[in-house]
C-alpha positions in Angstrom: -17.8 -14.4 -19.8 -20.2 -16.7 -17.3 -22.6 -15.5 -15.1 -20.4 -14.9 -12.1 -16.9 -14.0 -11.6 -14.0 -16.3 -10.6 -12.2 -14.5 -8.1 -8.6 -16.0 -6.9 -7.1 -14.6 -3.4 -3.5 -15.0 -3.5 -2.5 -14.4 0.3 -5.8 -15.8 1.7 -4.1 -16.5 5.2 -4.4 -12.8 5.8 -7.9 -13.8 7.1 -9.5 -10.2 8.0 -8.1 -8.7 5.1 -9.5 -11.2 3.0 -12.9 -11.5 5.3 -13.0 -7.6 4.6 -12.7 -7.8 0.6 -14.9 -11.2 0.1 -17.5 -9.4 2.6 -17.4 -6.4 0.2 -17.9 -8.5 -3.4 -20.4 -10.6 -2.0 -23.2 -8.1 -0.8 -23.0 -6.5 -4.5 -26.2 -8.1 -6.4 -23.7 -8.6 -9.5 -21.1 -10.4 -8.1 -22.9 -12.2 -5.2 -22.6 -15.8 -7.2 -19.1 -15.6 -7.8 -16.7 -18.2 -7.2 -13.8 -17.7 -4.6 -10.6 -19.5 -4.9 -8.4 -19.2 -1.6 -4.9 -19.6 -1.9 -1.8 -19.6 1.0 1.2 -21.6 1.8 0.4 -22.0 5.2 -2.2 -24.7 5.8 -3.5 -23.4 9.4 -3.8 -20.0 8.2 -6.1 -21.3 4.6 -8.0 -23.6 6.7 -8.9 -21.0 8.9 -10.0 -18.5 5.8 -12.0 -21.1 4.2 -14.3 -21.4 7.7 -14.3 -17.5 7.4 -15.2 -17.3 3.8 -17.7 -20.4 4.2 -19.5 -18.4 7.1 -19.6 -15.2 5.3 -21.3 -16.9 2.4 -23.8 -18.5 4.6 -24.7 -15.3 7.2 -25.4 -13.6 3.2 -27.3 -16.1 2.0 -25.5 -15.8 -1.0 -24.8 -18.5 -3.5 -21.4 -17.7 -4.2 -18.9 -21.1 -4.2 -15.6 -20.7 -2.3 -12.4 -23.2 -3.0 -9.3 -23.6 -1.3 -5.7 -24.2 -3.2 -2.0 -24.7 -2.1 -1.0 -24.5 -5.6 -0.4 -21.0 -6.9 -1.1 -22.3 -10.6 -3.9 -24.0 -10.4 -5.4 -21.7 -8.2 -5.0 -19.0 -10.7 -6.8 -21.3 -13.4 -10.3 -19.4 -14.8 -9.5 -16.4 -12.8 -11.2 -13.6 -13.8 -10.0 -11.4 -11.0 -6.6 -12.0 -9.2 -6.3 -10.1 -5.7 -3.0 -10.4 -4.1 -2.2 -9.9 -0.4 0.7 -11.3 1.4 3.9 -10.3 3.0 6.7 -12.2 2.2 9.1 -13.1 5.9 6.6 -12.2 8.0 6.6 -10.0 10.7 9.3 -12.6 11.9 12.2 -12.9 10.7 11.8 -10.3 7.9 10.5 -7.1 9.7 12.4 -7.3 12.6 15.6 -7.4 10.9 14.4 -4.3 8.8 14.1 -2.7 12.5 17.1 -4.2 14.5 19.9 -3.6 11.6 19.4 -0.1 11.5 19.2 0.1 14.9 23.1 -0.8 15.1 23.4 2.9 13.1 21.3 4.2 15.3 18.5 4.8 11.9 15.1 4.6 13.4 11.8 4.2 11.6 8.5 3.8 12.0 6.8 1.6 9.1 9.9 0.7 7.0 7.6 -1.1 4.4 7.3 1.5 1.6 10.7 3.4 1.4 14.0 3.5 3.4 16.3 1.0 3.8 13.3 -1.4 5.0 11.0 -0.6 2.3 14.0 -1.2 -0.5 14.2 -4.7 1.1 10.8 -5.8 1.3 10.9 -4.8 -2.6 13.6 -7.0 -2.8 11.8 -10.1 -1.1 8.1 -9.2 -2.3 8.7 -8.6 -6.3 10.3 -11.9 -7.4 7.2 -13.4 -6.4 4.6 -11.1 -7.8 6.5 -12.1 -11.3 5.8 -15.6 -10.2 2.2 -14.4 -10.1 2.3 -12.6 -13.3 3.7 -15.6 -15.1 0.8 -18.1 -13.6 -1.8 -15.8 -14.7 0.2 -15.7 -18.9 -0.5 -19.1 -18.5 -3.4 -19.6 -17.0 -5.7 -16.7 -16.8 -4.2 -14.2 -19.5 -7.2 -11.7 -19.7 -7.2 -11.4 -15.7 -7.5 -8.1 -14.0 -4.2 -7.8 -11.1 -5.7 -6.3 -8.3 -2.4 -5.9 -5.5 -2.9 -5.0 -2.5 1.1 -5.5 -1.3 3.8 -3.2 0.1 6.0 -1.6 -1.3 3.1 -0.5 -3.6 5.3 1.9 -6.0 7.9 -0.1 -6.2 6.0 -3.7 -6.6 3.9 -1.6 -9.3 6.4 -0.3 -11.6 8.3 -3.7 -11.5 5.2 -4.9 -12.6 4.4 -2.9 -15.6 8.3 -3.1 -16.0 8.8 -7.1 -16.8 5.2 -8.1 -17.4 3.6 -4.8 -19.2 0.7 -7.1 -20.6 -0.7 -7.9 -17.1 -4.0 -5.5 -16.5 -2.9 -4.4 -13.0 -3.6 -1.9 -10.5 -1.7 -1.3 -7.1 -4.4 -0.3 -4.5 -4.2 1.1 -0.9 -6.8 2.9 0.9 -4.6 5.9 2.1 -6.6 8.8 -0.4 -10.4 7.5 1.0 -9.1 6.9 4.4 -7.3 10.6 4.5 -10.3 12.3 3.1 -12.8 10.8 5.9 -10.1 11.9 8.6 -9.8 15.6 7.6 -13.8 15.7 7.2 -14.0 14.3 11.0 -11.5 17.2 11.8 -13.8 19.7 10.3 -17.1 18.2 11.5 -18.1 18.5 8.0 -19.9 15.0 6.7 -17.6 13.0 4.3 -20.5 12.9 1.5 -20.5 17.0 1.2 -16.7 17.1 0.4 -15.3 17.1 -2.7 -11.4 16.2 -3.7 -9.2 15.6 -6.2 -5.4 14.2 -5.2 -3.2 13.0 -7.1 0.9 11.6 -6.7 2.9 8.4 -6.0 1.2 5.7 -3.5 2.0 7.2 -0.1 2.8 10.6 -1.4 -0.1 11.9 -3.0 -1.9 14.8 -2.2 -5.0 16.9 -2.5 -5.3 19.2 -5.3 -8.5 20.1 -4.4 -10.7 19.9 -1.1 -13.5 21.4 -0.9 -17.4 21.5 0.6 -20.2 21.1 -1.1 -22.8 24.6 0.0 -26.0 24.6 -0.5 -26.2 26.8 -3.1 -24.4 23.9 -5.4 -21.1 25.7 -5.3 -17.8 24.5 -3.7 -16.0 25.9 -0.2 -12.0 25.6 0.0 -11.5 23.9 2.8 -7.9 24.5 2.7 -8.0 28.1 4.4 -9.9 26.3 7.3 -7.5 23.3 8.0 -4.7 26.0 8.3 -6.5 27.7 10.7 -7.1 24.8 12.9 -4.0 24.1 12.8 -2.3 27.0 13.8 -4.8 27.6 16.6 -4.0 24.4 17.6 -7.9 22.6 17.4 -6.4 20.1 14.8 -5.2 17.4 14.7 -8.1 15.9 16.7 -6.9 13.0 18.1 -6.1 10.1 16.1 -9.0 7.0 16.5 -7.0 5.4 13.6 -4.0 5.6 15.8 -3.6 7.0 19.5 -0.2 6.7 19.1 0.7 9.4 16.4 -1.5 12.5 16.7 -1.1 13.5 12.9 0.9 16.6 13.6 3.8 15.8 10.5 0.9 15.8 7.8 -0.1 19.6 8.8 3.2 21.2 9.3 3.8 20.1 5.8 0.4 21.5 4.9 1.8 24.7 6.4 5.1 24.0 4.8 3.7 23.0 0.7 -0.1 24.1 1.1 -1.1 20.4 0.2 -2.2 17.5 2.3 -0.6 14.7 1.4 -2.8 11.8 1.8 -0.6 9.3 3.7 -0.4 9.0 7.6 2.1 10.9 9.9 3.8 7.7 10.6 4.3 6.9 7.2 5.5 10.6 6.2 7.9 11.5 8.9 10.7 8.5 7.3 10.0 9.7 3.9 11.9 12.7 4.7 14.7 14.2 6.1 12.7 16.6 8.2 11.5 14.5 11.7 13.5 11.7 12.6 17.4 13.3 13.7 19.4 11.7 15.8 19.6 13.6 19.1 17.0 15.6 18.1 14.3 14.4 20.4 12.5 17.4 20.3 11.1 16.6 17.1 9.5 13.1 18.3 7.9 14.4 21.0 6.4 17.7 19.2 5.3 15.8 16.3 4.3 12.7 18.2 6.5 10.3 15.9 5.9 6.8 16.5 8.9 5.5 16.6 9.2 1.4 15.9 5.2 1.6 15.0 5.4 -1.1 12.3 6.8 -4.2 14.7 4.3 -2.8 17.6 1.4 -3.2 15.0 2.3 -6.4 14.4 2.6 -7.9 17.9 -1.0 -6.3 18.4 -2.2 -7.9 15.4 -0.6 -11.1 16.1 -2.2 -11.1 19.3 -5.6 -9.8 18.4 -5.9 -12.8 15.8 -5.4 -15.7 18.6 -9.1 -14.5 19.4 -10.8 -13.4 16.1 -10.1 -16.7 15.1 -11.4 -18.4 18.1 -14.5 -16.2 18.0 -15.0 -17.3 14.1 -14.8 -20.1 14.7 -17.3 -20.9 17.1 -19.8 -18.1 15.2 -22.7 -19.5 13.6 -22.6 -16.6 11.5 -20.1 -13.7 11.0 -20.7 -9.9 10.6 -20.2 -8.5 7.5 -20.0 -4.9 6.6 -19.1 -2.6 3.7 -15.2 -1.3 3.8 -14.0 1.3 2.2 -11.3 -0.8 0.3 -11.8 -0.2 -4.0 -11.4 -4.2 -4.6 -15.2 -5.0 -4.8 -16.3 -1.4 -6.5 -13.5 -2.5 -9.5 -15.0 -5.8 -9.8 -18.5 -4.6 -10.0 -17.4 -2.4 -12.5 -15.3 -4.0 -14.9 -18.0 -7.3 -14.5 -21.4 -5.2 -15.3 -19.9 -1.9 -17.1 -21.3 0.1 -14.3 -18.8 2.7 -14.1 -17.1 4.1 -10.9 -13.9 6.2 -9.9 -11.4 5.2 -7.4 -7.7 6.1 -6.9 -5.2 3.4 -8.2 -1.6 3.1 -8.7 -0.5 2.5 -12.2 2.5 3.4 -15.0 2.2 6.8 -15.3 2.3 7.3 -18.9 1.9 10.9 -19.3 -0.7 11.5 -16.7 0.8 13.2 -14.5 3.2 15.0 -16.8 5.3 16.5 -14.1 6.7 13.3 -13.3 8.5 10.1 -14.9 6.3 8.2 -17.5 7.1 5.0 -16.1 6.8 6.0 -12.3 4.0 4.0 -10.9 1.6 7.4 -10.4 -1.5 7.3 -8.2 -4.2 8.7 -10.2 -8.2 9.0 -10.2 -9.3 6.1 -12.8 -12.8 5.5 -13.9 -13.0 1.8 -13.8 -16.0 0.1 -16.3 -16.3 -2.7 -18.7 -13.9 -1.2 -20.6 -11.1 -1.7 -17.7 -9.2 0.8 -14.9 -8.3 3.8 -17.2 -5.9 6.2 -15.3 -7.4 10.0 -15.7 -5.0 13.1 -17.1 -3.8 15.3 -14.0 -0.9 17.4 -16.0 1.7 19.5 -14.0 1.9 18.9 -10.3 2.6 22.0 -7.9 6.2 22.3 -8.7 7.2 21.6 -4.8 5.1 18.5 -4.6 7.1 17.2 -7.8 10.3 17.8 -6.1 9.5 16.6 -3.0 7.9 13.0 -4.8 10.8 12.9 -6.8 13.0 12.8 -3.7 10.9 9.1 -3.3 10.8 8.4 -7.0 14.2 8.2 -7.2 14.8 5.4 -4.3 11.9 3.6 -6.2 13.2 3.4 -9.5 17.1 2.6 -8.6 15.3 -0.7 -6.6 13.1 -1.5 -9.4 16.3 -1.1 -11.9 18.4 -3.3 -9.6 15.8 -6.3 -9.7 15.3 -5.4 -13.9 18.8 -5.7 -14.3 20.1 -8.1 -11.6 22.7 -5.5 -10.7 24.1 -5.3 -6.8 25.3 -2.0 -6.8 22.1 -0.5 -7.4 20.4 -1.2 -3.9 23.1 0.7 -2.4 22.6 3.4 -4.6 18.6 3.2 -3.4 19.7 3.3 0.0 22.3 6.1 -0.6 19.1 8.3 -2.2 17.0 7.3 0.3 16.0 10.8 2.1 15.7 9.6 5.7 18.6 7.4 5.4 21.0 9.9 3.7 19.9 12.6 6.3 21.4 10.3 9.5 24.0 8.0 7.7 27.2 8.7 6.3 28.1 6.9 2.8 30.5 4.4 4.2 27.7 3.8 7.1 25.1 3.2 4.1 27.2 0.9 2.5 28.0 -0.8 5.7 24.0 -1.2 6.7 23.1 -2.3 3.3 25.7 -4.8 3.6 24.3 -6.2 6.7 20.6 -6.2 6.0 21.4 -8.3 2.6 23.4 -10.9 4.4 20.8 -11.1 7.3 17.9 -11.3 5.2 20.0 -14.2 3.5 17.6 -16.8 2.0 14.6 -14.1 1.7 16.7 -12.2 -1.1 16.8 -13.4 -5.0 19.9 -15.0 -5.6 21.8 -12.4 -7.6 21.3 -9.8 -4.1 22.9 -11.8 -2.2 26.1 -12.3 -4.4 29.7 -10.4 -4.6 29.2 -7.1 -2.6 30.7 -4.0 -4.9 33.9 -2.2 -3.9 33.3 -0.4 -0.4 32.8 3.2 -0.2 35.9 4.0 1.3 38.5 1.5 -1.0 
């Protein structure tokens, strides 16, 4: 091991994203030296994160080297730490078509990156190249700890551990962190007293425990209180994460299972079959569903980024604060044995023995020298299993389609889908899927987009 890490940022042209992570990894003592490897296809986009990256270093005062590499390979080369961040088609052409197809079978979403018909297809574009990844770092950088940061996160995970089960990986989002410090603004109760445990699939965990720390040293259920703001109506509070869905599907299933599940409202209400009916427009405007949310994000983003990187540009120096993203905690770790726990997304392998063992499970890890080692959770609440498996199931008939290079099985995924199954008839299924493979076209592994099976209906 040298002195300082080698850390390799495949995706780099996500600029702020990257900014974020970097920013994080450098102000830890540890890992303040370490050398940064930038990679991205698009020229513009690396050039722009190197100046980022460069600036960061220099406003730190840190002595940490930072490289820049349009070859995947060689980028990969001495890596001790591989994060991954990309989004393969773009907002355009590959998320609008995810949006505009269904829209001729009048299936609306809202995020259509993690399940449904649009999160099945962005499995199908994203996971051929995170084998690509995993086949570099064999080569190149063997020992090299995955950290992937790349929607959809269940899906991308357990084709992972599927095809390349040697790769040290973890898929990591920041929905269980991000959840907790919105229910403790809720309560007006500071994040640092509260106490949880969750546990599930990426995007459908929840918390088995949430409690507050008294000052006696014992722990408060906070679950009685959060049901009775919510019936009285004082929560959800309104959203500063986003004005545009007011949190109201993530408490009626409270209500409904007696868990909080740890993804947004956005994201929840098309995992189900419960909130998005057609004619039923009742239910998006009582639960404030943000209908289309995804491509509206994106437009913002785009837009906001024609000035952030004007503005770092011209900067002499660039603010850099702590997020609450695990990436630079995990390094830290695993590079000085200090240990720490954070949630990550991994094969299941009995720990949460309620569902599949080769599920990708998000579990608490403790993360030191030693590696991430996922922690034992046992049975789930047998409601929450059911309802996961509902998600499992679209997940693992996508992963088996790209395992096995068989057609048929992304129209089963879509045909299991929740959301989809809830608005669509089986010959309309078939009929969508059909349509989204041939427009997505080039974007899709060769095998996809090859001799359609029988339709429904012959």
């Amino acid at each position: 091991m040298t002195a300082n890490p080698h850390i390799t940022f495949i995706g780099a042209g996500s600029t702020v994203f990257m900014k974020n992570i970097i920013g994080d990894i450098l102000q830890r003592p540890a890992t303040s030296g370490a050398t940064i490897a930038l990679m991205d296809i698009n020229p513009e986009r690396l050039a722009e994160s190197e100046i980022v990256a460069s600036k960061i270093v220099k406003t730190l005062g840190v002595k940490a080297k930072v490289e820049t590499f349009n070859n995947q390979k060689k980028a990969l080369e001495k890596a001790d730490f591989v994060i991954v961040a990309f989004q393969i088609g773009g907002y355009e052409p590959c998320t609008v078509t995810d949006f505009e197809v269904p829209k001729k079978y009048k299936l609306r979403q809202t995020i259509a990156d993690t399940l449904g018909v649009g999160g099945i297809m962005r499995g199908l574009r994203t996971v051929p190249h995170l084998w690509k990844i995993c086949e570099d770092m064999l080569q190149v950088c063997p020992d090299a700890h995955l950290l992937q940061y790349v929607n959809p996160m269940a899906i991308n995970t357990w084709a992972i551990s599927q095809k390349y089960p040697k790769i040290k990986q973890v898929g990591l989002c920041h929905s269980v962190q991000g959840t907790a410090g919105e229910l403790a603004r809720d309560l007006d109760i500071p994040l640092n007293e509260i106490r949880y445990r969750a546990a599930g699939i990426n995007h459908m965990a929840f918390y088995l425990q949430f409690e507050h720390r008294q000052q006696d040293g014992s722990y408060k259920d906070l679950y009685p209180d959060l049901l009775k703001g919510y019936a009285e109506g004082r929560f959800p509070k309104p959203s500063h994460w986003n004005p545009r869905c007011p949190n109201k599907v993530r408490y009626e299933m409270l209500k409904r299972l007696g868990y909080f599940v740890t993804e947004s409202s956005e994201h929840f209400a098309e995992y189900t079959p419960y909130f998005i009916k057609d004619g039923r427009e009742d239910l998006i405007e009582k639960f404030g569903i943000p209908l289309d949310e995804y491509p509206k994000r994106c437009i913002e983003q785009i837009s906001r980024w024609k000035k952030d990187s004007a503005d770092f540009k011209s900067a002499a120096t660039i603010k850099v604060e702590a997020s609450h993203e695990y990436a630079s905690s995990i390094v830290n770790s695993i590079w000085t044995g200090e240990p720490s726990v954070i949630y990550g997304n991994q094969r299941n392998n009995g720990c949460i023995t309620s569902l599949p063992d080769d599920c990708a499970a998000e579990v608490p890890c403790l993360v030191d020298d030693r590696g991430i080692q996922p922690t034992y959770v046992g049975d789930l609440p047998p409601q929450l299993t059911a309802l996961i498996r509902t998600n499992i199931n679209v997940q693992e008939l996508t992963v088996h389609a790209m395992m096995t290079e068989n057609r048929e099985h992304i129209y089963h995924a879509a045909m299991m889908d929740p959301h989809t199954a809830a608005e669509l008839d089986l010959q309309q299924i078939w009929d969508l899927t059909d349509d989204l493979l041939a427009a997505h076209g080039d974007w899709l592994p060769e095998w996809a987009r090859n001799h359609r099976p029988l339709k429904a209906a012959e």
